[in-house]
Structures are given as C-alpha cells and as structure tokens.
N, C-alpha and C positions, 0 to 999 in steps of 0.2 A: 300530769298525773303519772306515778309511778305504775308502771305494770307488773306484773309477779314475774315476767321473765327478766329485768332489769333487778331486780332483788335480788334473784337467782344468781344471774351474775355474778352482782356484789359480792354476793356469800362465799359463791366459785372463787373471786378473785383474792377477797382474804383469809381465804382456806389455806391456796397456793402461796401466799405470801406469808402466812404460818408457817407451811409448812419448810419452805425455801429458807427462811430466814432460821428454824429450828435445825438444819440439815449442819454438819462442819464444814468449811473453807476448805478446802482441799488443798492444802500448802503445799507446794514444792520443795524440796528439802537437797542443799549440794552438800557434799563433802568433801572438806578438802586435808590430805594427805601426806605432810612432810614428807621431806628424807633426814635420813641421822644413821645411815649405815644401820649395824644393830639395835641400836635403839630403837628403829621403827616398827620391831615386835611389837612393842607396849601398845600399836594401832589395834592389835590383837585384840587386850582388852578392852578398850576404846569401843570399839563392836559390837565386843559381848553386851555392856550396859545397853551400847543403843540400841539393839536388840531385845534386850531386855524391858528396855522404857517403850518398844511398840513404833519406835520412831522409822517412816520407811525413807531410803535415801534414792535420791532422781537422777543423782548426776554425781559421777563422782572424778574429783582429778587428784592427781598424785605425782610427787618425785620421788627418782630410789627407790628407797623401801618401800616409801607409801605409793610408788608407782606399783610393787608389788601385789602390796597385800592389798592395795583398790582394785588392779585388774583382776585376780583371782575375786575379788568380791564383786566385783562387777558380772564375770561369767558365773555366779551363781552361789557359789559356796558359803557357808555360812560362818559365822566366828568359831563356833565349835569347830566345825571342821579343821577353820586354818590353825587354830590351836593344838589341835591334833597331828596334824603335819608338821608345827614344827618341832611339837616336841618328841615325835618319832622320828625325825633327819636328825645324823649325825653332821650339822652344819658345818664345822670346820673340814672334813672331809668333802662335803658339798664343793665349799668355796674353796678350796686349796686342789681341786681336781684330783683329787686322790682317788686316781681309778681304779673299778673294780680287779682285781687280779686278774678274775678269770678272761675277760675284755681285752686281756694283752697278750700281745704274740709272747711265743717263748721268748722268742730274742729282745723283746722289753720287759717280758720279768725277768730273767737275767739282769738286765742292764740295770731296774730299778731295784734290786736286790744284788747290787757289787759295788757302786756308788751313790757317794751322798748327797755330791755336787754334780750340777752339769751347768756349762756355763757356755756362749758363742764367742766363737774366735770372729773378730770383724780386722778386718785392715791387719791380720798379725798383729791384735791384742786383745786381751779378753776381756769382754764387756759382760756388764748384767742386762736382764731383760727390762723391758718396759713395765712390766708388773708380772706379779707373784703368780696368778693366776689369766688362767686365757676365758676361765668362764663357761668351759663345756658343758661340765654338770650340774649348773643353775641350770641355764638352756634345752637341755635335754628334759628338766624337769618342766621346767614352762611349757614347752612343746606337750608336754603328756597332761597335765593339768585343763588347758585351754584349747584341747583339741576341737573340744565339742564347737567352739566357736570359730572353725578355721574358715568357714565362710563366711563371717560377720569383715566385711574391709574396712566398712564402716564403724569407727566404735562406736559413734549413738543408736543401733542396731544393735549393740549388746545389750543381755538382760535390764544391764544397768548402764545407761551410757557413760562413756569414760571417755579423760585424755589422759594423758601424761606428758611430762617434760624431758629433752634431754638437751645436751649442748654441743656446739659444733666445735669442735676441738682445734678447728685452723684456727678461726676468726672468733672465738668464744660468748655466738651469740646465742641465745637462747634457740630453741626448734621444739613448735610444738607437734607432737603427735597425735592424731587420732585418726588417723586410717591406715593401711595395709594389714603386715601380718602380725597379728597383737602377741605375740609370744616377742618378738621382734624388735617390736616396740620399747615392750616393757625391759628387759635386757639391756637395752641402748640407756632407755633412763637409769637403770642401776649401776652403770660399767662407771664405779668408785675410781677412778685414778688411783696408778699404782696397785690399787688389788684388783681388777681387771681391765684387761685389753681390752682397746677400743673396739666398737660396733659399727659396721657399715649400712647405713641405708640411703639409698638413691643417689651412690657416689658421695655421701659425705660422713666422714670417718667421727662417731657418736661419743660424747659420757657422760658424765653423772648430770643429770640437770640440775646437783643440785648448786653446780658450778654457775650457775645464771639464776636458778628462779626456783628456790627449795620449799616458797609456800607461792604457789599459781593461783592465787586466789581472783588475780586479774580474768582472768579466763574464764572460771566462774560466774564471774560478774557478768558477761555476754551471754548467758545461756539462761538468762530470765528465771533466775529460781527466786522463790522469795524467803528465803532461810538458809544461811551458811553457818555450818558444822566446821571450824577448823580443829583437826589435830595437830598440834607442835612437838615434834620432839626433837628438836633444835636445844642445844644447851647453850646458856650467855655465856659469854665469855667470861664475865666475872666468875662462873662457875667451874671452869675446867682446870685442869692440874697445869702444871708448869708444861709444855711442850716437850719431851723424850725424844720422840720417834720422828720419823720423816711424816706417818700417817700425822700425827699430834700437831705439826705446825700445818698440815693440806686442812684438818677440823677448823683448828685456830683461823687460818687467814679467811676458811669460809664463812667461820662465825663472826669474825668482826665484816664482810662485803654484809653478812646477813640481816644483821643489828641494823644498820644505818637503814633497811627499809621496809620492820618489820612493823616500828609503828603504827604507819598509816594500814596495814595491813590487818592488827589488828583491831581495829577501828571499825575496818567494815567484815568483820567478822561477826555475827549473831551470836553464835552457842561458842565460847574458845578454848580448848584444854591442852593442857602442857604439864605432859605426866612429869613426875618427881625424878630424874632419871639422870641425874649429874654425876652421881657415881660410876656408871658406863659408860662404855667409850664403845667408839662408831664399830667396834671389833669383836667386840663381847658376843660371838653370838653361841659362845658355850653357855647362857646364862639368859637363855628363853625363858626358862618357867617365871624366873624373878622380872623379870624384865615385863612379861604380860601381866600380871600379876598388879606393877605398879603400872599400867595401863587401867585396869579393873579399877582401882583404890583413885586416879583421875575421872572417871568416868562417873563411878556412884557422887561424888562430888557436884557433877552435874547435872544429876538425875532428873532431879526435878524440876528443868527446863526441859531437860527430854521429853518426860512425861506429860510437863503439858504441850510440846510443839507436838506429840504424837497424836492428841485428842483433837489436834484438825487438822487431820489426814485423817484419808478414806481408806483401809488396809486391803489389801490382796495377801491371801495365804501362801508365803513363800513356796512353792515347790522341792522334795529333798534333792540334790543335784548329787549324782557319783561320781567316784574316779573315773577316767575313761581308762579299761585297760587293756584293752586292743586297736590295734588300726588296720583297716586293708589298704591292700597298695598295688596302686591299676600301673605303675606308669613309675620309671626311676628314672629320673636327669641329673647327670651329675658333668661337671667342666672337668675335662680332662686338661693337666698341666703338662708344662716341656716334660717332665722327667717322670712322671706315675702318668701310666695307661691302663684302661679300662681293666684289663683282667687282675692288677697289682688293686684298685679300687676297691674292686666287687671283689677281689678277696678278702678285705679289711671289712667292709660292710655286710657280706655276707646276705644283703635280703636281693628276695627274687619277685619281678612284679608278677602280677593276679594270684597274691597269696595273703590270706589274712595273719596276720604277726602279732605277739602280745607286747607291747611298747619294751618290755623290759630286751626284746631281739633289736629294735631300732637304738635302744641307748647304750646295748653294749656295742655295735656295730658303729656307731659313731663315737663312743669312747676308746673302740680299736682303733679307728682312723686317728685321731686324737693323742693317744699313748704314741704313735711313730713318730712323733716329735715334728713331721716335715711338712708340715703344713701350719700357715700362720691359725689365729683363733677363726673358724668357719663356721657357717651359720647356716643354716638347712632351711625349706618351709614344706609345711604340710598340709597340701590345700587339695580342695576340690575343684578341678577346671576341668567342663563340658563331662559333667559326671564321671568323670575319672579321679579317682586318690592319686594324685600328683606328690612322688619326693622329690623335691629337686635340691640338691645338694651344691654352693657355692665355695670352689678351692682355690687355696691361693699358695704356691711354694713358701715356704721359709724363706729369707737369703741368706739364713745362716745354715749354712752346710758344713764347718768346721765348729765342732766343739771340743771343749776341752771338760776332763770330769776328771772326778776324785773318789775318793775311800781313806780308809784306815782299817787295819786289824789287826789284834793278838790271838795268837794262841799259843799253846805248850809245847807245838813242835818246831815254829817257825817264828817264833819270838813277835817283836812289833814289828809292822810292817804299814807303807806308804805307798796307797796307789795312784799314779799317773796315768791318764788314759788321753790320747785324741783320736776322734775319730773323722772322720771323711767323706761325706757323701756324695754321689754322684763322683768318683775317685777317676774311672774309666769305663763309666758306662751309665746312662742315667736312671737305676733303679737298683745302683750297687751301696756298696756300705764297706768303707776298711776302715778297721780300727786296730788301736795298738795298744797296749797295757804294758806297766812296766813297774812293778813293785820293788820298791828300795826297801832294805832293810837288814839284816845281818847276812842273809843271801840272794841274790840278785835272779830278778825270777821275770820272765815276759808274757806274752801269748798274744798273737796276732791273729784275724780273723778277717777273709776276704769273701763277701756274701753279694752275692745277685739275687734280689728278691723275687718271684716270679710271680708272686701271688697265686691264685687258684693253681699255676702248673708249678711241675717239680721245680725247686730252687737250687742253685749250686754253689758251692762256697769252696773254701781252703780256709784251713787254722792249721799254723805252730804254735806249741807251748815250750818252755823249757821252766824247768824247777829245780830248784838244788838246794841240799841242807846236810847238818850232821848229826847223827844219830848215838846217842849212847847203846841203844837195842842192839842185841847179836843176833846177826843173823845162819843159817843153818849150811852148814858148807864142811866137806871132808877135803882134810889135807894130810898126805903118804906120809909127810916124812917134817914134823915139827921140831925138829934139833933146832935148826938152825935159825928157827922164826923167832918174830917179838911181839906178844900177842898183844892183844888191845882191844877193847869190845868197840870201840869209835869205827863210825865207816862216814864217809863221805856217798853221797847218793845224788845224782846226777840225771835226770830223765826228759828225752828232746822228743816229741812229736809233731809230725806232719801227716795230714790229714786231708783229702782229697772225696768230700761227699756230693752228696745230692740228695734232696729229702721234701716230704710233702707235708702240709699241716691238713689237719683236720678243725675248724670247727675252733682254732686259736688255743685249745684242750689236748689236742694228741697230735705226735708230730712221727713221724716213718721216715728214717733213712737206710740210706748204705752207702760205702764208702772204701777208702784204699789206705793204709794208714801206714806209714815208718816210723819204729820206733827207737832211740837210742837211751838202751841204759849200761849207764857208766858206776858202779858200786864200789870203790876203793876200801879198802879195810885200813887199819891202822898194824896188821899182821904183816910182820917184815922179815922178808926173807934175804940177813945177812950175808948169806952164800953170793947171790946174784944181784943183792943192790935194787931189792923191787918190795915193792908193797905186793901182796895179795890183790887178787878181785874176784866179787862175789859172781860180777857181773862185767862184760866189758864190749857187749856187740849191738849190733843194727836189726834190727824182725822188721818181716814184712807180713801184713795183714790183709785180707779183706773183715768188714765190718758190716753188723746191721744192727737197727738199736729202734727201739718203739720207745715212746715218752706220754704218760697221760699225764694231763695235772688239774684237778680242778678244786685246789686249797686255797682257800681265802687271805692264806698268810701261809710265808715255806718254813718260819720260826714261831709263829705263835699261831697255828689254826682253829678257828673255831669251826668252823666243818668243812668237810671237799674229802678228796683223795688224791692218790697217787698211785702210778707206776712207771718207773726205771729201770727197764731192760737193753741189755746188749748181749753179742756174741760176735767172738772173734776168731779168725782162722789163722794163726799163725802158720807161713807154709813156707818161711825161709830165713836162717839165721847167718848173718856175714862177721865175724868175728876173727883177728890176728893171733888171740888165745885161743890154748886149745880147754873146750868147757865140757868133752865129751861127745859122743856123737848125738848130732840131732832128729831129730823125726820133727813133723809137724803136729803143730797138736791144737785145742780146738778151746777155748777160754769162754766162759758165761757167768756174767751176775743179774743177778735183779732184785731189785728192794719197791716193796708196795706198802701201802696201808690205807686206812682212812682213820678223820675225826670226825668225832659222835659229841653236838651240843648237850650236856646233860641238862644244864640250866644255862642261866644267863652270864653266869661267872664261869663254871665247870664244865670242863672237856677233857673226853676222856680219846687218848689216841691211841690207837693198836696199827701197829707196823711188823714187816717181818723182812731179813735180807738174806739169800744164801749164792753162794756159789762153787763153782766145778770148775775141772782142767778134763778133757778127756787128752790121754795120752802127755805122761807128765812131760814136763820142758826138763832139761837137760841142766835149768839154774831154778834156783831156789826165789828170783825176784819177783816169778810170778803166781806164789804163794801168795793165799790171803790175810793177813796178817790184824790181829786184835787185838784192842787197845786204843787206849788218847782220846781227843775229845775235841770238838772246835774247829779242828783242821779244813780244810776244803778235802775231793777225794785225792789223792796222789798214790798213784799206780794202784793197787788191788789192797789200800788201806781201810779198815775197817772201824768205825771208832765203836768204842765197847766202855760206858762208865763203871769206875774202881778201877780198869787196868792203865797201865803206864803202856807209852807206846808200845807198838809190836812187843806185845807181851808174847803172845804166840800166834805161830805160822803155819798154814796145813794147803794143801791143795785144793779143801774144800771146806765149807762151812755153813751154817744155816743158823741165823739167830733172830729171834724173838725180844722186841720191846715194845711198854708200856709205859703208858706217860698221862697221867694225872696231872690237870695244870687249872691252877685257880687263880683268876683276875681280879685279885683281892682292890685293887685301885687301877681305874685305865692305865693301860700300858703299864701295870706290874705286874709280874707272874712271880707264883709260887709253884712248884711242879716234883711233884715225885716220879725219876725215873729209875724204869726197873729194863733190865737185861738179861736175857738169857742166850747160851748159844753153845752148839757142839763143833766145833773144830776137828778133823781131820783125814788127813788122809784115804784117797779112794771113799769118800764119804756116801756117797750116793749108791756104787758099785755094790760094796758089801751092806747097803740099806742102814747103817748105824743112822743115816739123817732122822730115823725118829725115834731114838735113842734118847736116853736120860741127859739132861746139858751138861757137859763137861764143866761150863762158866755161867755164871752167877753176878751180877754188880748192882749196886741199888747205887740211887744219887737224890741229893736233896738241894736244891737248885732255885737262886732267885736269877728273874729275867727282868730286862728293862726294854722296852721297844723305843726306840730313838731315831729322830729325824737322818742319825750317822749309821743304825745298823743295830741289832739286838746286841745286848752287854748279859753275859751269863757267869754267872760264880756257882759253883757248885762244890760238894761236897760230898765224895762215893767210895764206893769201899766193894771190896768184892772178898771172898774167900779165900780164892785164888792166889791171889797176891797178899795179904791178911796186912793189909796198911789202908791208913786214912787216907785216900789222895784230896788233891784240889784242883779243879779243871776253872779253868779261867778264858773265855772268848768274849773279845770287844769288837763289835764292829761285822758288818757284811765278812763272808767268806772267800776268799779268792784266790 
C-alpha cells in the first residue's frame, strides 16, 4: 500500500530531477594561445568576440605573444583593456628599449645623442650583440601591469589559471612554466631570439617557447577542461614571403618544426581559429590596430560556437580590474658586482625603502640602470615576503667593457665629418670610464674624457678637446701700421682645452659642477706682415680658469622636443694669460653664458618652443676670441659661437649679447618636422652695464626648416634670411652634433 509520504517523495524526487536536468552543464572552457611575434595582437580580437559571445575561460596557456596577452588576461584585464594598451604604446620604442630621455644620466644622453652605432670590442675585434634589444621595457611594463598578482607563485591561483611555455636555450628543450614570479615567467616565454636577450630562471638561460612548443595544447589536455579554444596565429609556410632577413629564415625554420605537428593538434582542438594574418610578419608591431581588427573579423566567424558553448556555462560577473599605479617598498636587495658598489647602484635607481612610489619612479630607475650599458639584460621581482614589499634587483657585469661607436655629421662650418670613438671601462679603477673621440674630416678634431663615477657622491673626471678649422669670417683686431701687410679675411682657428672637474647630479635632470680649466687659442690670420716674415695673430696664448656650470634638462628630445626644458649655465674666471706675443696688458676678467627654454605640447602634432641665450665679459679680455659671435647654424658650440638663423658665420662679434628664439614645429609624418624658426637678438658691447640688454634687437632671421629624425642623427635643411645680412642663406646639418 502506497502511503502519501512515499508519493511525496516521488514528487520530491522528480521535482529535483527537473529541475537538475533543466539547470546548464557547467562546461569548463581552456584557451589556448599561440605565438607569432606580432601577429599575436590579433589574440586581441579573438577576446573581444569571446567576450562578446558570454563565453567564460578556466584555464588558459600561452607562448610569446599569446604568453602575453593570456597572462595579462589571466590577472584580470579585459580585451578592451588590452586593446587599449596596445594601441596607446609606442611598440617599436617598447621593444627597441628606446629609453626614456629623461631616465638617462647626462653622460648617456650625450653618448646617445653623438653616436649612432655602438658596438663591443671582444678579443681585439668588433662584434655585434646577441640581439637588438635586452628587453627592459617590455619588463618594466609587465612588472607594473601584474603587480596586483605578485603573490600569486602559483599560476592556478591566478584569476584565471595559466601557464606558458619557454625553451631552454642550452639543450632546446621545451620548460614549462607555471609557478614563481609571473611577470618573469611571461618575458622568458616571449624573449624572440635575436630581438631579445635571453631570460634567467633557476640558473637556466630562457626563450621564446615558441622554439619547442608554439600551440601547448598538450598541457591543456592534463588540466581536465572539457572544451579547447585554440587561437593560431602561426602562418603556413606556403603563406610567407621569400626569406629577406635573418628574423625571416628564424619564422621560416619555426614554421616548417611547426607544420609537421600541428595536425594532430588541431584535431584535438574543439573551437579553432586562425586569424587571416599572412600579410604580417612576426615584426609588425607598428600595425596593432589592423592586426586586431583581423583577429575581430576571425572570431565573429566563430561566433556561433561561442555562443552556444557559452549557454552551458554558469557566468560570474567579471569584476573591472585597474592599472596598478603605485607600489610601496618595505625592503631593496640588490647584488653588488666586482666593479659597481651600492652608492654608484642607488644612485642609478634612486628608490629609498618604506616609501610609497608611483611605478613610472621604479621604471625610470631601472631604465637608468639599463641606459649605463654595464650591465648584462637584468631582471628584478616585486614581491611580498613576510609582509614586507620586497625589490630585489638581480646584476650581472657586461664582459664587454671595450666598445667601439660611431657618428657622422655635416654642417656649414666644418664641412663632413666621421666620428670614431672607443671607450674603456673599468680603464684604472673599477667605476671609471675613458673614452676617446676622434673626428676625421677636412680638419682633425679630438676630445678625451676620463670620468669616476661616484654615484650619489661628487664625481671626478678630466676632458681635453682640441678643434680646428678655417674661417672666411673677419675677425675684430687693430693693426699700427698696415704698409707692409697682406690682408686676407681667412684665419685659421685652433682651440685646445683641458679641464679638471668634479660635479654632482641631481635626480639624472640637473647636474652642479666646478672645475679648473687650460685653455689654448691659437687664431692665425692670413694678414702678412712682409717686413718680418710672419702672419698676424688674432689670438696666440694659454688662459687659466676656474669654472662653475649648472645643467638642467628635462626635454624629451635635444632636436625635436615635444615637452621638457632646459637650462645651460656656466661662468668662468679667467685670472691668467701666458703668451710669447705681446696682446696688450692683461687683467683678469670674468666670462658668463646661459641659454634656457621650454617646450609647450600645443596638440598632438604642434609644439611650440621659446628659448632665450645671453652672455657677458665683465672686464674685457685684452683679444677679441672671447667675443660672442652671431651667425651659422648646425655647429656643435666652439668657443663663445652663437648660431643665429639668416646669418653666415660670425656675422658679428660684441662682448655681450642676449637673444630670443621661437620655433614652431609640426610632425606632419612620424619623425618629419616642418618648423618655423624665428630669431631675435641685441649684440654689443658693455651690454648689460649701460642696460641696452632690453633694447630693440639689433638682428632679426626667420628660417623655414625641414627635419628628419633618424636612427644616424637629425637631418635639417633650412632656408633663412635675416635683414641684416639681406641674402637667402641655406643651413644644412646631417647627423648628431660633435
């Protein structure tokens, strides 16, 4: 006999079984994430659809690129996001380490604004490097990106769990990743051969996974999902161009290891997509938008397997995820090497622990360290142990300590010229630096520089220069008794310094010295005095100096700024002149210039510069060489030269001067400038004394000016004109200045 509680049941029981069986599968869902250098943008779009189809993902792995753009989607971020990122990085400056200016000591914007090459001397011959780039500023970016997860060791304890792939570069076998520090990680799987230096973890030297295993879908398979997502952006070999490049044959030989075992892979792939993407190359990565775009145009393709693998899944409402854009830092460890000690370190890095920092302090501090060339590609981690914000910084010397660099440049005063430079590190002491420069070209020109870096305390160095050329310009000179000369406006110009400072930086932006300085100028005229068998001289003795000089810089660019500033000040005490001619009686006297300005973004293309330069003699010098002189264009500075557009060199020469420019410059195409410069300036004598410094401008010159920014040095044509002079000139400079 049935009883009403046994009905009950029943009813209970296929209630539950309605309702169980009406409820969705809860599908598991992996992804899996090629590599293809650039091309692995297009994963970009890929996202967005599945995103958009509702599809949630459980696991994901990735090489390369797709080690990338997973681990970033794994801690959180969404497609929009990463779409957003990349198309606000300037990628090729990413990956080409092209560091921030400001981030560099003077003495490497110098260096990186005089040459164009820098190459290592190994064994007494000059070698190339292992690749192009070392990979800082991907890394720096990962590091800030993936902060929020620097406690996660474990990747299946990230949002989304992840591995990736990299390869061991002794023995090239596959390594898979998925624990320590995921910034770390993911770097090691992207370090492309040839475009970056190898990655170290746990003593084995890392790169691109996608050298062993560019779809891991095996791995996948161990992790119990019940649906695989592959993305491919892998191109068939049938599809790529003839081999060009070194990169073109490293693609080629990976695409054909690829092929032969991509079959069975796609086989056990569920959902499989392989954006259209044959036209780019693993490099492309100035050509994101397009790129994600035919990611987007793969995906809706696929859609409607998304959408229905999404309708059994159960969703959680993503949460938004931010930048992070601060870090504190309890705690800094860094490896001191043979030759950099802690105070030369922490002065490159510049952070101090129990301070909170906004990340953009940690990545210029480690793009400082970076930019000094002496250390191999290093890798930092940013963790929490025992509630402390732990940096701890891993260093390893260079072994190239001799290099060898280069240049070129023209201008109107010193025709073409060819720079040779080797420098020397650890020369006679291990935190020194001598270098030598040696410009061939119609006149033979040097400059050596011997520097102890001291970091946070004062530094000490020595520099000679010597410069020499000929001048059509007259210069300003009274002569008793012209019978017997043979005039000639030609001088020969000859100028030798030796210089003995000490100087402090600030902040890698302003730098304070003072110093002791000899200087020899030698001036020959082509004025011939037939009585005696002698040339004239404007100029022909030794000065002795003390010096001080303050330097700020914080311009984005020294040739083409779009914002920062400057300031260029010195003054000098000349207080002894040793000469075999007689030039008149001496006195000591006291010499000062400075030139400042700033650039003002107006938009995105247009900037507008205002600069000003003036200088003084108090108590004139006894020769006229150390007049400031106006005119020319291009030059580097050489003695108290002025450049002024519309004049021809040393147009004119005063004691003192103060002039005003304006410069209008528009980026009509990356790296082309269009620029209107304007000049003003009062020239002369006792200028400051009798107050004419703000006086009406004696000089006037407009110039109309195309620029080219190039891997060798800005190229500037211009075309100026001034009243003054009432001619068309043409100023022409190729190349870094030196």
């Amino acid at each position: 006999m049935i009883t009403y509680k046994k009905i009950l049941l029943r009813l209970l029981f296929s209630l539950f079984v309605a309702v169980a069986a009406a409820q969705p599968k809860d599908v598991k869902v992996g992804l899996i994430l090629s590599g293809g250098g650039a091309k692995g943008m297009a994963h970009v779009g890929v996202l967005k659809e599945i995103e958009r189809a509702g599809v949630r993902i459980d696991y994901i792995g990735g090489t390369s690129m797709g080690a990338i753009v997973g681990g970033l989607y794994a801690c959180g971020y969404s497609a929009a996001q990463l779409e957003a990122l990349l198309l606000s990085t300037d990628l090729t400056d990413l990956i080409n380490d092209n560091y921030n200016r400001n981030a560099k000591s003077f003495q490497d914007k110098e260096d990186s604004e005089r040459y164009a090459i820098t190459l290592p001397i190994v064994k007494g011959k000059i070698t190339f490097p292992v690749s192009l780039s070392k990979g800082q500023n991907v890394y720096n970016l990962l590091v800030q990106l993936m902060h929020d997860q620097r406690a996660a060791r474990d990747f299946s304890k990230l949002p989304i769990p992840f591995y990736c792939i990299a390869t061991d570069l002794n023995n090239g076998e596959m390594v898979l990743l998925d624990n320590g520090f995921l910034p770390l990680a993911v770097n090691a799987s992207s370090a492309l051969p040839t475009l970056f230096s190898p990655v170290t973890i746990d003593n084995r030297s890392l790169i691109d996974g996608g050298v062993s295993n560019n779809y891991p879908i095996e791995e996948m398979l161990k992790k119990k999902v019940d649906v695989i997502i592959g993305v491919d952006v892998q191109t068939s070999i049938s599809q790529t161009k003839e081999a060009t490049t070194f990169s073109d044959i490293l693609v080629r030989l990976g695409s054909l290891q690829t092929e032969k075992t991509m079959s069975p892979k796609r086989a056990k792939t569920n959902i499989y997509i392989q954006p259209d993407i044959a036209e780019f190359t693993m490099l492309s990565f100035a050509e994101q938008s397009a790129i994600i775009v035919r990611g987007e145009h793969a995906g809706k393709k696929a859609f409607s397997q998304l959408e229905t693998l999404a309708k059994q899944q159960i969703h959680n409402e993503k949460p938004h995820k931010k930048i992070p854009a601060s870090f504190q830092l309890d705690r800094l460890s860094f490896s001191q090497t043979p030759n950099y000690k802690s105070n030369y370190i922490l002065g490159k890095i510049r952070l101090k622990p129990n301070t909170h920092y906004p990340f953009k302090e940690l990545r210029e501090g480690m793009t400082n360290l970076a930019a000094t060339q002496n250390f191999e590609a290093f890798r930092y981690t940013l963790t929490t142990e025992n509630d402390e914000e732990v940096l701890d910084v891993k260093l390893l010397e260079t072994p190239h300590t001799t290099l060898f660099r280069a240049g070129l440049h023209y201008n109107d005063l010193m025709g073409a010229m060819v720079l040779v430079n080797l420098t020397q590190k650890h020369a006679l002491l291990k935190n020194d630096e001598l270098s030598f420069d040696l410009a061939l070209g119609a006149n033979l020109r040097y400059a050596m520089t011997y520097f102890i870096d001291k970091g946070q305390f004062w530094s000490i160095g020595l520099a000679a220069t010597l410069d020499q050329f000929e001048t059509e310009a007259s210069f300003a000179f009274d002569v008793d008794d012209t019978a017997n000369m043979y005039e000639s406006s030609r001088t020969r110009v000859l100028t030798q310094e030796h210089t003995f400072f000490v100087q402090t930086i600030f902040r890698e932006e302003a730098i304070l010295g003072l110093g002791i300085k000899h200087q020899k100028n030698r001036l020959r005229t082509n004025l011939f005095d037939v009585e005696n068998g002698t040339f004239f001289f404007v100029d022909d003795a030794d000065y002795y100096s003390a010096k001080g000089y303050l330097k700020v810089d914080t311009r984005d660019d020294a040739y083409f700024p779009k914002k920062g500033g400057f300031f260029d000040g010195n003054v000098d005490y000349v207080f002894s002149q040793k000469s075999a001619s007689d030039f008149g009686v001496f006195s000591p006297f006291v010499l000062g210039k400075a030139a400042m300005g700033a650039t003002l973004p107006l938009t995105k293309k247009w900037t507008l510069s205002l600069n000003t330069t003036g200088g003084f003699t108090i108590q004139n010098p006894n020769t006229p060489t150390f007049d400031f002189l106006l005119g020319g264009y291009g030059n580097a500075p050489l003695l108290n030269y002025q450049t002024f557009v519309g004049l021809p060199q040393q147009h004119s020469g005063a004691d003192s001067f103060v002039k005003g420019e304006m410069i209008v410059d528009y980026e009509f195409i990356q790296n082309h400038h269009l620029a209107l410069k304007m000049h003003a300036g009062v020239s002369s004598n006792d200028l400051f004394a009798n107050g004419n410094w703000a006086s009406t401008p004696n000089y006037f010159g407009t110039g109309l000016a195309y620029g080219l920014n190039t891997f060798a040095g800005p190229l500037e044509c211009m075309a100026a004109y001034s009243p003054q002079f009432d001619k068309l000139l043409y100023h022409v400079s190729i190349g870094w200045r030196f």
